[in-house]
N, C-alpha and C positions, 0 to 999 in steps of 0.2 A: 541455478536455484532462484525463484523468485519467490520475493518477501511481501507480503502485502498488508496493508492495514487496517486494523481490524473491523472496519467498515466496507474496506473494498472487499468481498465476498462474495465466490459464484453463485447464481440463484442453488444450485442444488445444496450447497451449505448454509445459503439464510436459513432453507427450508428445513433443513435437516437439525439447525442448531433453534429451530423456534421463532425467530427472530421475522418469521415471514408463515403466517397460520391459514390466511383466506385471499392469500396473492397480492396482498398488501403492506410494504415493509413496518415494521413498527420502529418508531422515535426510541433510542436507546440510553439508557441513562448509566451512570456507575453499579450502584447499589442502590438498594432500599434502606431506609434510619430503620434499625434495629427497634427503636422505643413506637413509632410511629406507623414505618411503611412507605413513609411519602418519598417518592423517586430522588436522588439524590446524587449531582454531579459536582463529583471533587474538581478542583479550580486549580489547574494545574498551572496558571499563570511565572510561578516562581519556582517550579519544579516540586512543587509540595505535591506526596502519593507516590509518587513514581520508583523509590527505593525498593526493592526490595530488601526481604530479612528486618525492616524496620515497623514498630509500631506507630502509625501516626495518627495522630488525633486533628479530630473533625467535632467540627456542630450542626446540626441538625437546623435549617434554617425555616421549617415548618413549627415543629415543637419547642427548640432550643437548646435542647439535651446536649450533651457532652457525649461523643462513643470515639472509640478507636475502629482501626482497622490496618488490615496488611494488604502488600502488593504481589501478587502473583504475575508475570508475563507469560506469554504463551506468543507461539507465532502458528501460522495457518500456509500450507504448503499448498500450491496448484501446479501440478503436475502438465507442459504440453509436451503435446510430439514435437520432435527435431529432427524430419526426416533428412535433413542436408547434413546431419552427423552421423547419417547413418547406409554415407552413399548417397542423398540425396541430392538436388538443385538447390544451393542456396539463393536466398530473394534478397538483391542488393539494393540498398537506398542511397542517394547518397545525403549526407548529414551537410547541412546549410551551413559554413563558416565565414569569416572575412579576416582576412584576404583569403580571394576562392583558390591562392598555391594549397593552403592548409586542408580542402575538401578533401573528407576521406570517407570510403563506402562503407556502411553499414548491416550486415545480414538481419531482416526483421525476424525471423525466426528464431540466431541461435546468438547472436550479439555481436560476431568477431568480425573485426572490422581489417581494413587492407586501404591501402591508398589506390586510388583509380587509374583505368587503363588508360591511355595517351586518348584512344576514341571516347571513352568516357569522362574524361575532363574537357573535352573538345565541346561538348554535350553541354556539360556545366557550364561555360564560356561562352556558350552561345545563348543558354537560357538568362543568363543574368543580364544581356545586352538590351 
């Protein structure tokens, strides 16, 4: 399962979500002031916003108003193929450590990882020279 942030979004979900109209990403902000309109990004410095179930209050730093508002999270799924879970070739990397006894190989595909074969640390040992 991968998680992503709510910025990193495939082009067909900017698209889809508005966020990209004339092939142009647009600058995202929180919400808009209720009293105003004007774009409005909560300042999440000290974890202030991020609760859910909680009312927190905010100021509007165009007009000065007072408003509340609540947290909703959402998370955004991208779905790939894994065809090495499915019978396929897995594609082995191997993950850069020190000391290179600890080097262990990586699947880019599906994530499982395995310690390397004596020819494949031979490899590593010699690249590192």
């Amino acid at each position: 399962m991968k998680v992503m942030h709510r910025y990193a979004m495939s082009w067909n979900a900017l698209v889809w979500s508005g966020a990209i109209t004339d092939g142009r990403l647009k600058m995202s902000h929180d919400f808009d002031c209720p009293y105003c309109e004007a774009p409005f990004e909560v300042c999440h410095d000290d974890g202030h916003g991020y609760e859910e179930g909680v009312l927190h209050h905010d100021h509007c730093r165009s007009c000065g108003k007072h408003f509340t508002f609540t947290t909703s999270i959402s998370f955004y799924f991208e779905p790939e193929k894994a065809d090495c879970l499915n019978d396929g070739q897995h594609i082995w990397k191997t993950r850069r450590t020190y000391p290179v006894e600890f080097t262990r190989m990586k699947c880019q595909t599906c994530g499982e990882e395995r310690h390397p074969t004596t020819e494949e640390m031979a490899a590593v040992v010699a690249a590192r020279r």
